[in-house]
C-alpha positions in Angstrom: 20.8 79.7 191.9 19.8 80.9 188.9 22.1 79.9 185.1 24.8 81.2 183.9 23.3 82.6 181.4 21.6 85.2 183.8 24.6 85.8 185.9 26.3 89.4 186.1 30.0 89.3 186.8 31.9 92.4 187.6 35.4 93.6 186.8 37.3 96.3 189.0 40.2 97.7 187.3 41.5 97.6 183.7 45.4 96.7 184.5 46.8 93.6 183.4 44.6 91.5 186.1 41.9 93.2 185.6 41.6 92.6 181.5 42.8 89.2 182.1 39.6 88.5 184.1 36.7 90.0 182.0 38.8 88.4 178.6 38.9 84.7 180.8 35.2 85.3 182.2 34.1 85.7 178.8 35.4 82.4 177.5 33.8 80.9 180.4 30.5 82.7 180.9 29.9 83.4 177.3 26.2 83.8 178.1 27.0 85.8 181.3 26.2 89.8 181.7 30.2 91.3 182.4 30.6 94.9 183.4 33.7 96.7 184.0 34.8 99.5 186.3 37.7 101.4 185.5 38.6 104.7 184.7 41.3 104.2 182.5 40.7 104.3 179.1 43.8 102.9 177.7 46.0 99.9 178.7 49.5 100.8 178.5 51.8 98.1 176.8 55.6 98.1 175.6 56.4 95.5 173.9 60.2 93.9 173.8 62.5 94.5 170.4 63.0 91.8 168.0 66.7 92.9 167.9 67.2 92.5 171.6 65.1 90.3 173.9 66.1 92.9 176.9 65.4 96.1 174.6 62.0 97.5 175.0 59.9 99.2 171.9 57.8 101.8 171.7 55.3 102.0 174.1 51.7 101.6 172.9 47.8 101.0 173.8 45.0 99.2 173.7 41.4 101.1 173.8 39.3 99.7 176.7 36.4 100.8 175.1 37.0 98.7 171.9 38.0 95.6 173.9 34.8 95.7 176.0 33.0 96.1 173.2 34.7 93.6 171.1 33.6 90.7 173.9 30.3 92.1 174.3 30.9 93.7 178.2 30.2 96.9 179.4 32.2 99.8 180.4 31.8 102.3 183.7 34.1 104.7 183.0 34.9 105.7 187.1 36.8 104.5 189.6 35.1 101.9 192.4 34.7 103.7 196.0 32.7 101.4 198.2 31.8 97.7 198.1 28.4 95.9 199.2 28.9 92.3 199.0 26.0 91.5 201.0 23.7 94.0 198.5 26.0 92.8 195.8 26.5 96.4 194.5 29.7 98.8 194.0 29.6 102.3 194.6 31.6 104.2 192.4 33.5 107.6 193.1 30.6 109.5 191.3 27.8 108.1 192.4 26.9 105.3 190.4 25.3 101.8 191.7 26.4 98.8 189.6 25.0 95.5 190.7 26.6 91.7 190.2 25.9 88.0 191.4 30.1 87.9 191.1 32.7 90.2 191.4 36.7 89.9 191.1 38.5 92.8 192.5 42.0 93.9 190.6 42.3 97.5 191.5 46.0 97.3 191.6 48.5 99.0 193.9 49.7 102.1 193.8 53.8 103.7 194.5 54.7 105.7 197.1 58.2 107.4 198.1 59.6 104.9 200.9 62.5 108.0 202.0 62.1 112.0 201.3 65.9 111.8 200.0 67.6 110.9 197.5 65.5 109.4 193.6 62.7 107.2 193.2 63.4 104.7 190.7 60.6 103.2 188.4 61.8 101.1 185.4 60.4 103.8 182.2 59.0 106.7 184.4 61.6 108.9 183.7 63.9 107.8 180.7 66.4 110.5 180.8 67.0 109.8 184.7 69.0 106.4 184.1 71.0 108.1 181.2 72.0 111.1 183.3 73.0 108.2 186.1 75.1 106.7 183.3 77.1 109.7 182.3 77.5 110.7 185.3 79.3 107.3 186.8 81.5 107.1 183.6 82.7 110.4 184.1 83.6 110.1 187.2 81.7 112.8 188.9 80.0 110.6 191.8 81.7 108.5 193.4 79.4 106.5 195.3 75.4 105.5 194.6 73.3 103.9 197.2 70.6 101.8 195.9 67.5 101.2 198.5 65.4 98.2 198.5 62.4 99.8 201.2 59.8 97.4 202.8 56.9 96.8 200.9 58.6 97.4 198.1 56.6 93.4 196.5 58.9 93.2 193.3 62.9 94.3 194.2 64.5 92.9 191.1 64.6 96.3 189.2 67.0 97.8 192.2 69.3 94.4 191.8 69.4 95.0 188.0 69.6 98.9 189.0 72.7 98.3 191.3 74.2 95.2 188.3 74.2 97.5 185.3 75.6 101.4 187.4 78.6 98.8 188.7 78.7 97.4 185.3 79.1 100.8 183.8 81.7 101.9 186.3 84.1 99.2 185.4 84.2 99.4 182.1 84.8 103.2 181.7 87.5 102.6 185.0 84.8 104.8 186.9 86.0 104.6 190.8 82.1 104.8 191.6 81.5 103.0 194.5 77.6 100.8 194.5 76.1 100.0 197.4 72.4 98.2 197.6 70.9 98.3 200.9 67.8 95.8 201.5 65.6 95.2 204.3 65.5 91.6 203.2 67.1 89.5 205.4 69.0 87.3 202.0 69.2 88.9 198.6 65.8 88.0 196.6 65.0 85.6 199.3 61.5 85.2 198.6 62.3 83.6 195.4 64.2 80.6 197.0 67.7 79.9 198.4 69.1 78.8 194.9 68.0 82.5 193.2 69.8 84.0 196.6 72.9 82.0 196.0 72.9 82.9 192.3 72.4 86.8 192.8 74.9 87.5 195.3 77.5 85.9 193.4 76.6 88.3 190.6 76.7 91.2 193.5 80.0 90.0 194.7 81.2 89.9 191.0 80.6 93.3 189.8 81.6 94.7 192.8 78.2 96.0 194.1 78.5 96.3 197.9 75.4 94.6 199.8 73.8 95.5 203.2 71.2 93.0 203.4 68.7 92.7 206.6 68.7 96.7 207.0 66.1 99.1 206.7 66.7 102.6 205.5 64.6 105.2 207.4 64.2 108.6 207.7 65.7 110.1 210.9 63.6 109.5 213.7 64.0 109.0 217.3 66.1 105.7 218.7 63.2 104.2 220.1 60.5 104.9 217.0 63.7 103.1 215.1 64.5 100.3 217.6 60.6 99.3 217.2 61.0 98.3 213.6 62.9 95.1 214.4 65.5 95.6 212.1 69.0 97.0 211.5 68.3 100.4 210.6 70.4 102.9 208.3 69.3 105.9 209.1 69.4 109.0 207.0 70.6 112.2 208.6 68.2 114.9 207.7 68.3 117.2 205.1 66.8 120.8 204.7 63.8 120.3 203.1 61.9 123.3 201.3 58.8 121.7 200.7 57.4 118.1 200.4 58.4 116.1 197.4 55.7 114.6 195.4 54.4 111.1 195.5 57.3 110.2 193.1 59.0 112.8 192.0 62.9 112.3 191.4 63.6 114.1 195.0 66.9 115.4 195.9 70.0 114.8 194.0 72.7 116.5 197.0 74.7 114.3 198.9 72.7 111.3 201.2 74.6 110.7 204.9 73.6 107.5 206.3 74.6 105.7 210.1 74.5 102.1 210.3 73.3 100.5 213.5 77.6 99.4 213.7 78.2 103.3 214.0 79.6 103.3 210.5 79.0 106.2 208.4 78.4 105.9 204.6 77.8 108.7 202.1 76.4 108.7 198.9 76.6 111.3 196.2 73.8 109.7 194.7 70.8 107.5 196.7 68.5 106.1 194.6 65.1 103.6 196.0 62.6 101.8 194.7 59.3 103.2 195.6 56.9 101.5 198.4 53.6 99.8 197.5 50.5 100.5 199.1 47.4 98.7 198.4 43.9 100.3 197.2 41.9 101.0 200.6 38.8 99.5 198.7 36.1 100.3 201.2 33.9 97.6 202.2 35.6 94.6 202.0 38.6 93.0 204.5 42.1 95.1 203.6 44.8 95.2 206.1 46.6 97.9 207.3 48.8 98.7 203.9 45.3 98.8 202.2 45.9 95.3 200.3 42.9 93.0 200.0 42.8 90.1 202.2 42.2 86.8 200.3 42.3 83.3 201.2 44.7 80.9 199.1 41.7 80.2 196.1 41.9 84.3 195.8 38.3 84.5 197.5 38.1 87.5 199.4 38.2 86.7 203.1 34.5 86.3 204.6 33.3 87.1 201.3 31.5 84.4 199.5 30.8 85.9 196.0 34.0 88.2 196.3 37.6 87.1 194.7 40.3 89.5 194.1 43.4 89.0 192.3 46.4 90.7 191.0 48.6 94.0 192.9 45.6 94.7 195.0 46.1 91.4 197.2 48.2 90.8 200.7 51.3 89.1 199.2 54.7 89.7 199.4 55.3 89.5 195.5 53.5 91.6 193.0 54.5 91.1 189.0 52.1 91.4 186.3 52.8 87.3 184.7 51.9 86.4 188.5 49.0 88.8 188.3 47.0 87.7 185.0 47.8 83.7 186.3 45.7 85.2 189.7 43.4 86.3 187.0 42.8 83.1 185.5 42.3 81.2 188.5 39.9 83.8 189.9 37.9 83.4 187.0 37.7 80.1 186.8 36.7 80.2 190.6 33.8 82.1 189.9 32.8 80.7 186.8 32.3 77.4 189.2 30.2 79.0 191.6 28.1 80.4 188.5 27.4 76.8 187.9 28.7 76.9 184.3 31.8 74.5 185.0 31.7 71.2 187.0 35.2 70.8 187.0 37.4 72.4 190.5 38.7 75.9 189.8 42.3 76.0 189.0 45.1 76.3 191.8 46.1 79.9 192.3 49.9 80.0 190.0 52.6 79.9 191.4 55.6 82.4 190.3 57.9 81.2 187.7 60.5 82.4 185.5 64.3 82.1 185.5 66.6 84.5 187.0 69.5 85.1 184.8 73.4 85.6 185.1 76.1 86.2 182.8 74.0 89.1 181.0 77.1 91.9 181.4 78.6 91.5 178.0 75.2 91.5 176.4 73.9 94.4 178.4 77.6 96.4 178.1 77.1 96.0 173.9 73.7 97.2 173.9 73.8 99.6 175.5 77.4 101.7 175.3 77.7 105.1 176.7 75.4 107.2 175.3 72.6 105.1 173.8 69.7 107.5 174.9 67.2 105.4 177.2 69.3 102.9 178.2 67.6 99.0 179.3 68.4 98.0 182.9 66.6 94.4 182.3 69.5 91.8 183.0 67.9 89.2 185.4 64.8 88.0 184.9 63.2 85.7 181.9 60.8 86.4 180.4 61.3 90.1 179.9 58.8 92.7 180.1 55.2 92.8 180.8 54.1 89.8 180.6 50.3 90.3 179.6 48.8 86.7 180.3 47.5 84.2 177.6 44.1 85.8 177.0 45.4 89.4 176.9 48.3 88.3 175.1 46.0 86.8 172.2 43.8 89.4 172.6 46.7 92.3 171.9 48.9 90.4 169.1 45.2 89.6 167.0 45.1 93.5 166.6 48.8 94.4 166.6 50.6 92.7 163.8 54.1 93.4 165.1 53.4 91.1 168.3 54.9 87.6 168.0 52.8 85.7 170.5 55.7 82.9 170.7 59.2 83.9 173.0 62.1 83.5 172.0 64.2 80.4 172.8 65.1 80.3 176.4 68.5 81.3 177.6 70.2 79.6 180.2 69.9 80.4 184.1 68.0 79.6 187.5 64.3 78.2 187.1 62.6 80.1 189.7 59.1 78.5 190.6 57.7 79.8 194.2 54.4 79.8 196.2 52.5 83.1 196.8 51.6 82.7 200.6 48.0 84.0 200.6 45.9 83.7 204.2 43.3 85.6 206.0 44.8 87.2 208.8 41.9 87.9 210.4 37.9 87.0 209.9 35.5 89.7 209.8 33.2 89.4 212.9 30.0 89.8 210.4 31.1 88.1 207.6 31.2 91.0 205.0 31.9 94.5 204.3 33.7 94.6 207.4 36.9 96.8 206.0 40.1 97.6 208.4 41.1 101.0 208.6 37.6 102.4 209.6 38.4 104.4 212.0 40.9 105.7 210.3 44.2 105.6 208.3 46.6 103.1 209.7 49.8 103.7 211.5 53.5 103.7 210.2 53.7 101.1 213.0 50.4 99.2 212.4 51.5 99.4 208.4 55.0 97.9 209.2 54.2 95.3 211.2 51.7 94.1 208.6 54.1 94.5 206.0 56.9 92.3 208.1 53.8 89.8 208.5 53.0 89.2 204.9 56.6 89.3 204.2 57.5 86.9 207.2 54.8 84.6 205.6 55.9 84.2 202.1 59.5 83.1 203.7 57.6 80.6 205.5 56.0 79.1 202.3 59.5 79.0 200.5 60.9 77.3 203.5 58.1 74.6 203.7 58.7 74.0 199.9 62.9 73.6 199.9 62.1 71.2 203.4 59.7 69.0 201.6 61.6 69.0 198.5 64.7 67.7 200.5 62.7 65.2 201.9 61.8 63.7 198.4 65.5 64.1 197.3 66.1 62.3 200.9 63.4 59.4 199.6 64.2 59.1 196.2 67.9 58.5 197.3 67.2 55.6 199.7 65.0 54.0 196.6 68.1 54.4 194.6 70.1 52.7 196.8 67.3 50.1 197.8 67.3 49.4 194.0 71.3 49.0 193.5 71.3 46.4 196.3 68.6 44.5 194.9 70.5 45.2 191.2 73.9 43.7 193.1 72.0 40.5 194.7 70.3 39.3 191.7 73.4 39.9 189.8 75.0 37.9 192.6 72.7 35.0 192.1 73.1 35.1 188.3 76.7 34.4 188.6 76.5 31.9 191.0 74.0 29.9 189.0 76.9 30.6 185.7 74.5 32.7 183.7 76.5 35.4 184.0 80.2 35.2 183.1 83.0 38.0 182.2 84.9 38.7 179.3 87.5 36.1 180.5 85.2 33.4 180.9 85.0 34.2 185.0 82.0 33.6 186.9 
C-alpha cells in the first residue's frame, strides 16, 4: 500500500456527517487527495439565541464550495447513484466516474409520511403550522390532538416535546383539549435507557398527556395484513381521499377516527405524526430492506473492506446529527488507519449522550405566551439544536462571529449515555457490491420486519448495558461491605490492645 500522501478519500453527502468527515480527514490525511459528492450547495444551520438556550435564531448557511476549497478538497456537484468498491469508483446520477482508495458514505436519510391522515410534523418545516396548533387549543376549538410516534421514526423526542408543550398550552389557557401520544415503542423513549423512560412518563402523567405506548397506528387494512405486524394496532378508519398527499405535505386537517385492538374508539380533531425514515437505497453496497446501509460496529461497511459509512444513512435505531458527526469522527479515524498515516487503533464508534430534561414548563410557558409567532417546542433534550460536531463546529464559528463555540452552563436533568447497536445482519455472498433490494423495492412487510429487527436490537444493547451495570453496583457493594468488616475488626483489635479509647476514657 502505497502513503498517505497518495491516497484519494472520498466523501458522499454534505450534511452534518458528511462535512464532519472531509473536515476530520483533512486533519488526518493532510497530504491525502479528498473529493466530495454532494449536490447541495449549502449547509443549512440555525443556530440557538443567546437570550434563550431553547430559542432558535435565524437560520443560515455555509457555502460548500468555499469550505472545500478552504481545506484544499474537491467538489462533484451530483448526487452518488451506484457504488464499485471492488473498482473503487462511484457512479454519479449524471454520469460521472470518481475514483478513491477510501470512501465514507453519509448520504443521510430521507422523511416519509408514516399515515395519509392527519399532519406531518417536522421541527422548522412549516413555522406557522405549530402557531395555528397553538391558537387553536387555547381557544378551545379542538378538543382532542393525537400525536403519532410511527416505526422507523429513529429520533421520537420532537413528538414527546410536541405532545409536552400542546398539553402545556391547554392548561394554562383552561383549554379542555384532550393530548393523546400513541407510540409503537413498547416504553416511552426506551431506547435511551430505563432511567430516561421513568423520567418522561412522569412528565406525560404530569401534564396530562394521555399515552398509548406498544401500539402502532396504521392505515386501514385488512385484520390479518394488521395482525402480521406484531403489535397492538390503532387503526385509522379511512377517509375520502381526493388525491395522494405529498411526501410531507401537512395532509388533512378533518377529524381522525381511530379503533384500538380493546375495541375502544378515540377521535381526534386534530392527528399529528412524525414522519418515517427511510434510508438512501445507495446501489452497490449491503442496505437492508428500509434502504439503510449495513455497517459493522467500527462503521465499516459490511463485506466491504475500504467502505465505512456513518451518520442517518446507517441501520440503527437512533439517528441525531451530535450522534452522527461523532460516527463521523470515528469513521475517519478508521480510515485514516488503514491509509497508514496513524499507528494508533481508530477510535470506538460514540455512543449517544446528552441529558434529557424536566421541569422546562415554566420556562417554555414564558417564552413563548400565546401569540409569539414561531413558537419553540424544544423542552427535553440538552444540548439544544443541531449539534454540528467539533470540526464543523470550529469550522462554522471561525467564519460566523455570532457563534460562541462554548455552551452554556448545564442545567440540571437525566445524563443519558446509550450504545448504538450496529451489526451486519447478513454477509454478502461475494464480498462486495452485493446490494439488497435488487430485484426490487422491498415490501411493507420485508421493511417492517427489518425495522422491528434494528429496533429490537438497540433494546438489546441498552439491556446488556443496565445488566452489567447492576452487576458492578452488585460488586462494588460487597467491596463496601468487605471493607467495613475489615474497618470494624481492626478497630476491634485497636481497642482491645487500649489504643483506642472514647471520650470517657472507655476502651
Amino acid at each position: 500500500m502505497g502513503s498517505q500522501s497518495d491516497r484519494s478519500v472520498c466523501v458522499v453527502g454534505a450534511g452534518t456527517a458528511g462535512l464532519e468527515a472531509l473536515l476530520s480527514l483533512r486533519q488526518e490525511l493532510p497530504d491525502a487527495e479528498l473529493r466530495l459528492i454532494a449536490p447541495d450547495g449549502e449547509f443549512r444551520y440555525r443556530p440557538m439565541s443567546t437570550d434563550s438556550p431553547f430559542r432558535p435564531a435565524t437560520e443560515r448557511a455555509l457555502s460548500i464550495a468555499s469550505l472545500v476549497e478552504s481545506i484544499g478538497a474537491t467538489w462533484v456537484a451530483d448526487r452518488a447513484d451506484l457504488i464499485d468498491p471492488v473498482a473503487g469508483t462511484v457512479l454519479t446520477r449524471d454520469g460521472a466516474t470518481v475514483g478513491f482508495d477510501h470512501l465514507l458514505l453519509a448520504a443521510g436519510s430521507r422523511a416519509e409520511r408514516a399515515l395519509t391522515q392527519g399532519s406531518v410534523w417536522e421541527r422548522g418545516a412549516d413555522p406557522t403550522f405549530l402557531d395555528e396548533t397553538l391558537q387553536v387549543i387555547a381557544s378551545d376549538d379542538v378538543k382532542s390532538v393525537g400525536v403519532a410516534i410511527p416505526r422507523g421514526a429513529r429520533w421520537p423526542l420532537p413528538a414527546y416535546e410536541l405532545a409536552l408543550v400542546l398539553a402545556w398550552r391547554a392548561a394554562e389557557t383552561g383549554s379542555a383539549a384532550r393530548v393523546t401520544l400513541l407510540t409503537v415503542e413498547e416504553r416511552p423513549l426506551g431506547a435511551l435507557g430505563s432511567e430516561a423512560s421513568e423520567a418522561v412518563s412522569g412528565q406525560l402523567q404530569e401534564a396530562g398527556v394521555e399515552v398509548l405506548a406498544g401500539v402502532e397506528v396504521l392505515e386501514h387494512r385488512s385484520d390479518a395484513a394488521a395482525a402480521a405486524s406484531g403489535t397492538a394496532r390503532v387503526t385509522l378508519v379511512p377517509e375520502a381521499q381526493e388525491s395522494a398527499p405529498d411526501p410531507l405535505s401537512s395532509g388533512s386537517t378533518e377529524q381522525a377516527r381511530a379503533r384500538i385492538d380493546s375495541g375502544r374508539t378515540m377521535e381526534f380533531d386534530r392527528l399529528i405524526s412524525l414522519p418515517t425514515i427511510s434510508g438512501p437505497f445507495l446501489s452497490g453496497v449491503p442496505t437492508d430492506a428500509a434502504g439503510f446501509v449495513e455497517v459493522d460496529e467500527t462503521l465499516k461497511v459490511c463485506g466491504s473492506p475500504r467502505v465505512w459509512a456513518a451518520g442517518g444513512c446507517v441501520a440503527a435505531a437512533l439517528e441525531h446529527s451530535a450522534l452522527s458527526a461523532g460516527q463521523a469522527d470515528a469513521a475517519a479515524g478508521a480510515i485514516a488507519t488503514a491509509a497508514g498515516a496513524s499507528r494508533q487503533p481508530p477510535p470506538e464508534p460514540p455512543e449517544l449522550t446528552g441529558l434529557l430534561l424536566g421541569g422546562q414548563r415554566e420556562q417554555w410557558l414564558t417564552e413563548n405566551p400565546p401569540g409569539t409567532r414561531e413558537p419553540s417546542t424544544r423542552c427535553l433534550w440538552w444540548p439544544p439544536g443541531r449539534a454540528v460536531g467539533r470540526m464543523l463546529a470550529q469550522h462554522i464559528a471561525a467564519l460566523d462571529t455570532d457563534i460562541a463555540q462554548a455552551l452554556p452552563s448545564l442545567p440540571a436533568g437525566v445524563p443519558v449515555r446509550v450504545p448504538v447497536a450496529l451489526d451486519c445482519s447478513r454477509q454478502p455472498p461475494s464480498g462486495e457490491g452485493d446490494a439488497a433490494g435488487a430485484g426490487g423495492p422491498p415490501s411493507p412487510e420485508d421493511r417492517a420486519a427489518r425495522l422491528r429487527d434494528i429496533e429490537q436490537r438497540q433494546l438489546m444493547a441498552l439491556s446488556r448495558r443496565e445488566r452489567s451495570a447492576e452487576a458492578d453496583l452488585r460488586e462494588l457493594s460487597a467491596r463496601l461491605q468487605t471493607l467495613e468488616s475489615s474497618q470494624e475488626k481492626a478497630i476491634r483489635e485497636l481497642r482491645k490492645h487500649g489504643y483506642l479509647r472514647g471520650r470517657d476514657g472507655s476502651r
